[in-house]
C-alpha positions as CSV (number, residue, x, y, z in Angstrom):
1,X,52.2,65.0,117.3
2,X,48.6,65.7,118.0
3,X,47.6,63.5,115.3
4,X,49.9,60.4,116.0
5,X,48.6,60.7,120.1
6,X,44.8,60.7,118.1
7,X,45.7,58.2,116.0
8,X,47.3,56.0,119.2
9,X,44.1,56.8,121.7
10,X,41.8,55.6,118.4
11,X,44.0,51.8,118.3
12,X,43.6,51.6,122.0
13,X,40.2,52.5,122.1
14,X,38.9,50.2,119.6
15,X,41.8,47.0,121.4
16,X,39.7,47.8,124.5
17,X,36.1,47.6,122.9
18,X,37.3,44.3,121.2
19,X,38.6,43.2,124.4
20,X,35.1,44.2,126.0
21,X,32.9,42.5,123.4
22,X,34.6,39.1,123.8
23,X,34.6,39.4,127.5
24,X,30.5,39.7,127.1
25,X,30.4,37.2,124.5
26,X,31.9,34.7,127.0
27,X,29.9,35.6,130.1
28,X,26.4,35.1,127.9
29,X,28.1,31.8,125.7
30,X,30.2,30.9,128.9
31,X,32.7,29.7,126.7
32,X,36.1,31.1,125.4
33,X,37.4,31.2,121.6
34,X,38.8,27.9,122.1
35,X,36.0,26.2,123.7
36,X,33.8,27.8,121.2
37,X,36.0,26.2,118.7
38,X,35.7,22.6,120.0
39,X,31.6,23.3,120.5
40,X,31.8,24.1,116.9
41,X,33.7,21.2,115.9
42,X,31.9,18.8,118.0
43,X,28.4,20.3,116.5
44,X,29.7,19.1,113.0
45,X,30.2,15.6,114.1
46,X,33.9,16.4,113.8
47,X,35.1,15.9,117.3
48,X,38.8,15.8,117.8
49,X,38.8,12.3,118.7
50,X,39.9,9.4,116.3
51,X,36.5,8.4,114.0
52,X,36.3,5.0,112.6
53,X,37.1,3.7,109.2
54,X,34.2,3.9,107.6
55,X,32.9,7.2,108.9
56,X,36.4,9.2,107.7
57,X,35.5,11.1,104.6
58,X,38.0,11.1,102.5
59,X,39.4,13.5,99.4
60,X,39.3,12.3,96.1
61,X,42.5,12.0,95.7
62,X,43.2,10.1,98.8
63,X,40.6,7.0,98.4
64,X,42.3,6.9,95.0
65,X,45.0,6.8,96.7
66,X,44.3,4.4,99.3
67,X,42.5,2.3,96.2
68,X,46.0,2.0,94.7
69,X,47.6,0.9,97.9
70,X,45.4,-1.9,97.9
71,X,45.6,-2.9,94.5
72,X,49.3,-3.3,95.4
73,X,48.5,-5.2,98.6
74,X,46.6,-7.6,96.5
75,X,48.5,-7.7,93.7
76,X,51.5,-8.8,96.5
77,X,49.7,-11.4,98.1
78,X,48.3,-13.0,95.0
79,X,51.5,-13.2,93.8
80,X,53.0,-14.4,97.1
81,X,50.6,-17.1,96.6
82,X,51.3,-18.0,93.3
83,X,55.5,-18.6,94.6
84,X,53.9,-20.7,97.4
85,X,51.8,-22.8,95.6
86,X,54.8,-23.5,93.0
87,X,57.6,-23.9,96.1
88,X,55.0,-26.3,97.2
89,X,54.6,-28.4,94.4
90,X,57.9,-28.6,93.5
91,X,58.4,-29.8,97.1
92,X,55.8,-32.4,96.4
93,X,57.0,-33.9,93.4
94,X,60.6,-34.2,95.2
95,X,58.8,-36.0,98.1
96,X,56.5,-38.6,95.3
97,X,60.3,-39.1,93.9
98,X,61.7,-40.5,97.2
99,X,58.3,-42.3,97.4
100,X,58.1,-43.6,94.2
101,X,61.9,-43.6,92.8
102,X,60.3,-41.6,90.0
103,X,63.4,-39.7,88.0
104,X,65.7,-42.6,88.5
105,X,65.9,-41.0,92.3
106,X,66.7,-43.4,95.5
107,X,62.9,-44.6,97.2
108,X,63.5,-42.6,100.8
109,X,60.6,-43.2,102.6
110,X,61.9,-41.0,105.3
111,X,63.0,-38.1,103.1
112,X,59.4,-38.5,101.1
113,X,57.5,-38.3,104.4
114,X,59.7,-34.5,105.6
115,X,59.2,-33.4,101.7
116,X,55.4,-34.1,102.1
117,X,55.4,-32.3,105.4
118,X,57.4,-29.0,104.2
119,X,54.9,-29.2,101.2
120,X,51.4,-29.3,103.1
121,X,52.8,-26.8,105.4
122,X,53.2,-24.5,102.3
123,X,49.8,-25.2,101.7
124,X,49.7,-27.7,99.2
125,X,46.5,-30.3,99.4
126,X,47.9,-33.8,97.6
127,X,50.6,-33.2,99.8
128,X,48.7,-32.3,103.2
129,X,46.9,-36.1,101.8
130,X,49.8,-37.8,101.1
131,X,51.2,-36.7,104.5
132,X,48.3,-37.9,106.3
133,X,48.4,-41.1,104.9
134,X,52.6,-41.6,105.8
135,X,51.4,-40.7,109.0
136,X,48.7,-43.0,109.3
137,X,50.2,-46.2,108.1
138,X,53.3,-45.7,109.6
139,X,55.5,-45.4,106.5
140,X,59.0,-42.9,106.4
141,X,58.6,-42.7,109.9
142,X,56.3,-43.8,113.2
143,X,52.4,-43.5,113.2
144,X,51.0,-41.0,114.2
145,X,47.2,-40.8,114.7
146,X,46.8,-36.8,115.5
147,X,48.9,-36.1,113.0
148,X,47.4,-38.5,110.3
149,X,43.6,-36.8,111.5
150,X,45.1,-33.5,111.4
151,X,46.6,-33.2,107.8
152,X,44.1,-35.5,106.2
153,X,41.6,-32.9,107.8
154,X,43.0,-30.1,106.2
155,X,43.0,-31.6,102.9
156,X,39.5,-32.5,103.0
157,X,38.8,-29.3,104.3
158,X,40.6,-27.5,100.7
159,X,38.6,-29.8,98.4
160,X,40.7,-33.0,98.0
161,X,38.3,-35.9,97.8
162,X,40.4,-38.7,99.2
163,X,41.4,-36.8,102.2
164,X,37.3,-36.4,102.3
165,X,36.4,-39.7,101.9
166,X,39.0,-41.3,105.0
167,X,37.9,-38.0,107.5
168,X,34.6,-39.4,107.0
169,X,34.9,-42.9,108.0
170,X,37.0,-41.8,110.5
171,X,34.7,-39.5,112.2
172,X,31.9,-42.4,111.6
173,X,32.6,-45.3,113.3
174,X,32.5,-44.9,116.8
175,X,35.2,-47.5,117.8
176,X,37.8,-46.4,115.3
177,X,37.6,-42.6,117.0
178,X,37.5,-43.6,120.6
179,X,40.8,-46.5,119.1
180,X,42.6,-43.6,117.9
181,X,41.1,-40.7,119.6
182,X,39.9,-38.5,117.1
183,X,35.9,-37.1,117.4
184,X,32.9,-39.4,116.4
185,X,31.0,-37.1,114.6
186,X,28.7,-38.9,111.9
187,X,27.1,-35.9,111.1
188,X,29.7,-34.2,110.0
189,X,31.0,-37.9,108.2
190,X,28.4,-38.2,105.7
191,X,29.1,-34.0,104.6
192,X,32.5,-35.0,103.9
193,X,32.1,-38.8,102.4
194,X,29.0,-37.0,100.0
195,X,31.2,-34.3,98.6
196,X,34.0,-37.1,98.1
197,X,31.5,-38.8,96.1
198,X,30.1,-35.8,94.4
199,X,33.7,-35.5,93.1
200,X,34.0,-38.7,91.8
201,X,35.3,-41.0,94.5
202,X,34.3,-45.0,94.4
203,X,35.0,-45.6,97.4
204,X,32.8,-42.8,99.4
205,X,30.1,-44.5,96.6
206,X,30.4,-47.5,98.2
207,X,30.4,-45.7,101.5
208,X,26.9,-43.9,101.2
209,X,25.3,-47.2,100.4
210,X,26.1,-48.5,103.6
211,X,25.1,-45.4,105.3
212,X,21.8,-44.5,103.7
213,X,20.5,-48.1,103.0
C-alpha cells in the first residue's frame, strides 16, 4: 500500500510540474498550445486560411491526378466540339437544300433562312455568312440590317473571307453605316477587306484599289 500511495504522489507530482512548466511557458510566450500552434502555422506561410491556386503545393499523386482530370475536361470539350461542328453542318447543308432545291428537295426560302440561323448559332461560319446575307437582302424572311451586320460580323471575325470582305465596305462608307446604322469605322474596314484579299477574294482586290490609290 505504501508503494502504490508512492507510486500515486510520484504521477501527481510530475501532472503538477507539467501543469507548472506550461503555465510559465505561456506567461513568457503569452500564448497557449493552441495559439502557439497557429503562430507556428502562420510562421510557415501555412495559415489556415484558403491559399490561391497557384501557391497550393500539391502531392505527386494529386497534380497527376488533377493532370488527368483535365485531360478528361479537354478531351470532353474537344469532342463536344467536334458533335457541334458536325450538327452544324449537317444543319447547313439542309438549309443550302431549301435554298438551292439541291437533293431534289422543295426551294423554301423561309425554312433555308431558320436552317442557316440554327446552324450559325451552333457555330458554323458559311452558315453565320449565308445567314447574314438572307438577312441582308431580304430573302426567306424580312430584312434585317442588325441582324445582317451581326452574323456577317461574326463570320468575318472566324476567318470567312466574304463575310470579311462585305463587314468592310460596310464599316467604310460613311453613308451606308449612318443608312443602316451600323459603325463607320474605316480603320477597322481596310483590316478586314485586306485579310479577304489575302485569302483570295476578287472583290476585296478590287476594293483595296479604290482605297489605297
Amino acid at each position: 500500500k505504501k508503494k502504490e500511495k508512492f507510486a500515486l504522489y510520484e504521477i501527481d507530482t510530475k501532472k503538477k510540474a507539467e501543469e507548472q512548466q506550461t503555465k510559465q511557458e505561456v506567461r513568457s510566450t503569452g500564448m497557449d498550445d493552441e495559439e502557439k500552434t497557429l503562430s507556428d502555422a502562420a510562421k510557415m506561410g501555412a495559415t489556415f486560411k484558403a491559399k490561391p491556386a497557384d501557391k497550393v503545393q500539391l502531392s505527386k499523386e494529386e497534380a497527376e491526378k488533377l493532370k488527368d482530370q483535365e485531360a478528361i475536361a479537354a478531351a470532353h470539350k474537344e469532342w463536344d466540339d467536334l458533335m457541334a461542328r458536325q450538327i452544324s453542318n449537317a444543319i447547313a447543308v439542309r438549309g443550302n437544300s431549301h435554298q438551292t432545291g439541291a437533293g431534289r428537295i422543295e426551294i423554301n426560302l423561309v425554312k433555308s433562312r431558320e436552317k442557316f440561323k440554327e446552324a450559325a448559332d451552333l457555330g458554323c461560319g458559311e452558315s453565320m455568312y449565308r445567314y447574314g446575307i438572307m438577312c441582308l437582302l431580304g430573302e426567306g424572311g424580312d430584312v434585317s440590317m442588325q441582324h445582317a451586320y451581326s452574323y456577317l460580323l461574326s463570320a468575318a471575325n472566324v476567318g470567312h473571307p466574304e463575310a470579311q470582305w462585305r463587314i468592310g465596305v460596310m464599316l467604310y462608307e460613311p453613308e451606308y453605316a449612318r443608312e443602316h446604322g451600323v459603325p463607320s469605322d474605316p480603320v477597322k474596314a481596310r483590316e478586314f477587306i485586306t485579310k479577304a484579299a489575302e485569302q483570295g477574294s476578287l472583290d476585296a482586290y478590287q476594293r483595296m484599289a479604290v482605297l489605297y490609290r
